[in-house]
N, C-alpha and C positions, 0 to 999 in steps of 0.2 A: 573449628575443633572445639568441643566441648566434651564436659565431663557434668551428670546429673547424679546426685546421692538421691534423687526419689524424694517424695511427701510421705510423713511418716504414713504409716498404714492402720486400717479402722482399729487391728489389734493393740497398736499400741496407744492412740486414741490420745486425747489432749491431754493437759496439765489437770485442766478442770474435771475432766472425767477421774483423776481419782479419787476426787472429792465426794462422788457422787452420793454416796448415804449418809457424808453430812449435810449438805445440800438439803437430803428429804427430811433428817432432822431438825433442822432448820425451819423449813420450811411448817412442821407441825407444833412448832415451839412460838412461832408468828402466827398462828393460825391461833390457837391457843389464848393469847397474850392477848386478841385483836378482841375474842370475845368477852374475854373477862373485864378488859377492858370498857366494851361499848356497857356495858351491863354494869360495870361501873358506873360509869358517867351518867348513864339513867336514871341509876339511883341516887346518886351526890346532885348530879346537875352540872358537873365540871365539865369547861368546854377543855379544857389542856386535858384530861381525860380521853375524850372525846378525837381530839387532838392526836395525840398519841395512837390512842384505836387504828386512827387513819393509816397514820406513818407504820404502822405494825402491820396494818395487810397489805398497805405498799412493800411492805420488806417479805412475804410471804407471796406476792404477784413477782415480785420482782425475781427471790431465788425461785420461782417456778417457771420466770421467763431463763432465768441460769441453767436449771436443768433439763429444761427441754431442749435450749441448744445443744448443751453436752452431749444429748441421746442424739440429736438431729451431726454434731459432729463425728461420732463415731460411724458415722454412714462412709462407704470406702468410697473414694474419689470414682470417675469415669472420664470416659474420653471429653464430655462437655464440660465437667468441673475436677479440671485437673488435681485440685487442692481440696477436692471435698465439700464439706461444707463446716470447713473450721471458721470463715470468716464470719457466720453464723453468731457466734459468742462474743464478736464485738457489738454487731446488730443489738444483740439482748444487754450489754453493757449502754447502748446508747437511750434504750427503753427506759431504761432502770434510771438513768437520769431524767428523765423528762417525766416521769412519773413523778420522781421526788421535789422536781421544781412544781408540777400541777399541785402537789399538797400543799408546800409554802404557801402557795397564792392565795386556796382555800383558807387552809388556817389565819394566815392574814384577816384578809375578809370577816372572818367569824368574831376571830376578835374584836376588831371595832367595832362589828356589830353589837358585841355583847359588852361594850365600854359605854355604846350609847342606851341599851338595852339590858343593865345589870339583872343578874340572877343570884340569888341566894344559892350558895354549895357548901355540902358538908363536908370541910375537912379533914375531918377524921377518916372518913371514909375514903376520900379521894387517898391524902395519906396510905391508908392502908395497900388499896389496889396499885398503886404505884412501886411499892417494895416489892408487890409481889410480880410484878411484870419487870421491874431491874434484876432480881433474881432469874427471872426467864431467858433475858437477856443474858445473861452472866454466863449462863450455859452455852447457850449460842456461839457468842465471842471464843468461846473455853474449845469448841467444834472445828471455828473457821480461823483459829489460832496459827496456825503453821500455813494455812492455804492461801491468806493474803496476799506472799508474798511473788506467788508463784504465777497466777494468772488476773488477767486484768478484769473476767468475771466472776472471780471467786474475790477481789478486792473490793467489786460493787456492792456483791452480798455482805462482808464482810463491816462494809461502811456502814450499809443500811441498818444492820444490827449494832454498831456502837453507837450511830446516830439515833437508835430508839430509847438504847439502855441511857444516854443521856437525856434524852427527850424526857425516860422516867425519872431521873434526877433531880429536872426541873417541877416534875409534877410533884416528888416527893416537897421539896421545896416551899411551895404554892400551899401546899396540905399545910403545912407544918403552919406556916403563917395565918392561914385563913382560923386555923382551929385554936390557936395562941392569941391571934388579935382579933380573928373579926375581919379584916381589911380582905375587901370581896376583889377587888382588883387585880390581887395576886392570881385568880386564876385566867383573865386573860392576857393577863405580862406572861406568865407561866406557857402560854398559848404561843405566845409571839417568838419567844425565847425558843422553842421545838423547832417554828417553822424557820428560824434565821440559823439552828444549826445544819438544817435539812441544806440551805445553798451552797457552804463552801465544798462540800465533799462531793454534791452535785455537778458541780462544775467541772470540779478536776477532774472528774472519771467522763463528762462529754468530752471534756478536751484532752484526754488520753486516749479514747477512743474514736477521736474525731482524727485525731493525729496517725492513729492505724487507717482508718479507713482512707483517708489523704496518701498512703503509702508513705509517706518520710520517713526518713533514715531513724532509727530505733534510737530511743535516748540516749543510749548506754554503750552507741556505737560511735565511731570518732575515724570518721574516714580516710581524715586526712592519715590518722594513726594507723588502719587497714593498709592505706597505700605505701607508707613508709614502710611495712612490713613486708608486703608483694616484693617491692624493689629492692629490700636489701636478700634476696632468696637469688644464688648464683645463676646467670643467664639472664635475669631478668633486665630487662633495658628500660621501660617505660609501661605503666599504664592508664588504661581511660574507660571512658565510657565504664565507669565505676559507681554501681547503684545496689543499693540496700533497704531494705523494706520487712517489716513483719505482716503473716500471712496471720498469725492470732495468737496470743498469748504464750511466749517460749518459742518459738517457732518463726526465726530469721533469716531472711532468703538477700544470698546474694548474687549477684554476676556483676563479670567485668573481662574485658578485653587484656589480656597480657604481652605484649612485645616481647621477643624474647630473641639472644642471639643466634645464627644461623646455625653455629655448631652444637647450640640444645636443643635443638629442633632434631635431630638426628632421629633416626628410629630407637636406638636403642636406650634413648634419655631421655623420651619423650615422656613417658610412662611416667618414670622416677620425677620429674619435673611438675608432672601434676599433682601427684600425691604430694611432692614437698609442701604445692602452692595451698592443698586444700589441710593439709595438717596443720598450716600457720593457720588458715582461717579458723579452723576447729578448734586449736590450742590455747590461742591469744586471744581469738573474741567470740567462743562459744556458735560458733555457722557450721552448721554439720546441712545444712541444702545450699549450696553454689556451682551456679554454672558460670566456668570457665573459656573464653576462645583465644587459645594461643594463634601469636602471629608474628613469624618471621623480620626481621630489619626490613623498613624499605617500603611493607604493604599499608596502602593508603586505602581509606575507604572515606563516600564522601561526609562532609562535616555537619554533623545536623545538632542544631540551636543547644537542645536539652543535652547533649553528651557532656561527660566532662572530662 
């Protein structure tokens, strides 16, 4: 016996879809940034310029790999992809890291090339183009402000633009020394400094999204505390085979097998017993999709390794 609340439907559409015209925001504010940028750097000579350029059309592929899932999740489910295509928007979250670990490595690279290979850059100049791409940023950040916190690929975009606006930081930095002392060096420390803020936030978002796609119990969810809640709900005896997973960003699926005793099994409690079971889940830990299989004292089914 079960009970299914449905996967939400295209109309209501994911977390990230409402973000969707800061996204293209975004995404022209990177675009933008990427050029003034390279155009910079050509004319300074700065590879942390340059540098930065990178990391700003990474962040401008990146929220483009975000909204195209968004339109591609809003597609209604079918009888072959029961749940749509929300899992779509981890996919693009996993992109989005591996793009910003391939900049690192470049940036890496460039610099000790240009450690062994020094080039004269004009400070002032770099200086200048660097405020004006943290400014760019500013806006950005100012866009994906609230939407952080809500989906795990509005929080890739959302890194990728604080991780530039510091990126510019550093170049502002680099300017300010280069044009004060002289000391040419600063621009490919300036370099290196971009590409080592690019890993930590990289990482955490493969392995948030490596964690959805592995199906594991959602971080924010505490099973054992799910179960404790089942059980204390009148009739209930035991339950098992108790699994919890997200399908994409807000959006947590559970099921589990419920024992229950003979006289709630009843026809006329039967109803009322479910709804009690799925309002705790709804109430307490936010699972508005759970399927449910109540089952009388006594039914044994056989034991297989993974249940629990």
């Amino acid at each position: 016996m079960s009970h299914d609340h449905g996967a939400p439907s295209a109309a209501q559409g994911t977390l990230t879809g409402t973000y969707r015209n800061r996204l293209l925001w975004t995404i022209g504010i990177s675009a933008s940034i990427t050029l003034i940028q390279v155009v910079g750097s050509l004319l300074s000579g700065s590879l942390a310029l340059l540098a930065d350029a990178a990391h700003s059309l990474t962040d401008a592929i990146g929220v483009s790999l975000a909204l195209g899932a968004v339109t591609l999740a809003q597609r209604a489910p079918t009888p072959r992809r029961t749940f749509g295509f929300y899992r779509v928007e981890i996919f693009s979250a996993v992109l989005n890291a591996l793009l910003l670990l391939g900049i690192f490595v470049w940036v890496l690279y460039s610099a000790i090339q240009r450690f062994n290979e020094p080039v004269e850059v004009k400070g002032g100049l770099m200086f200048a183009i660097a405020v004006l791409g943290l400014a760019a940023n500013g806006v950005g950040l100012y866009l994906l402000r609230d939407a952080k916190n809500d989906s795990l690929n509005m929080r890739g975009a959302y890194l990728e633009v604080l991780g530039d606006a510091l990126g510019s930081i550093a170049v502002i930095v680099g300017g300010l020394i280069i044009l004060f002392t002289g000391w040419q060096a600063a621009d490919p420390i300036a370099s290196i400094v971009i590409g080592l803020l690019i890993v930590p936030r990289s990482y955490q978002l493969l392995r948030d999204a490596t964690h959805v796609l592995l199906e594991a119990t959602p971080q924010d969810t505490d099973l054992d505390e799910v179960r404790r809640h089942l059980l204390d709900e009148p009739g209930v005896v035991a339950v098992h085979d108790l699994h919890a997973w997200t399908v994409t960003s807000g959006m947590p699926v559970l099921t589990a097998h419920i024992t229950v005793a003979a006289d709630a099994l009843r026809a006329e409690d039967y109803g009322k017993l479910l709804a009690r079971l799925q309002d705790c889940l709804g109430d307490h830990f936010d699972i508005a999709h759970s399927t449910l299989q109540l089952e009388p004292e006594g039914h044994r089914e056989p034991e297989r390794v993974l249940h629990s």
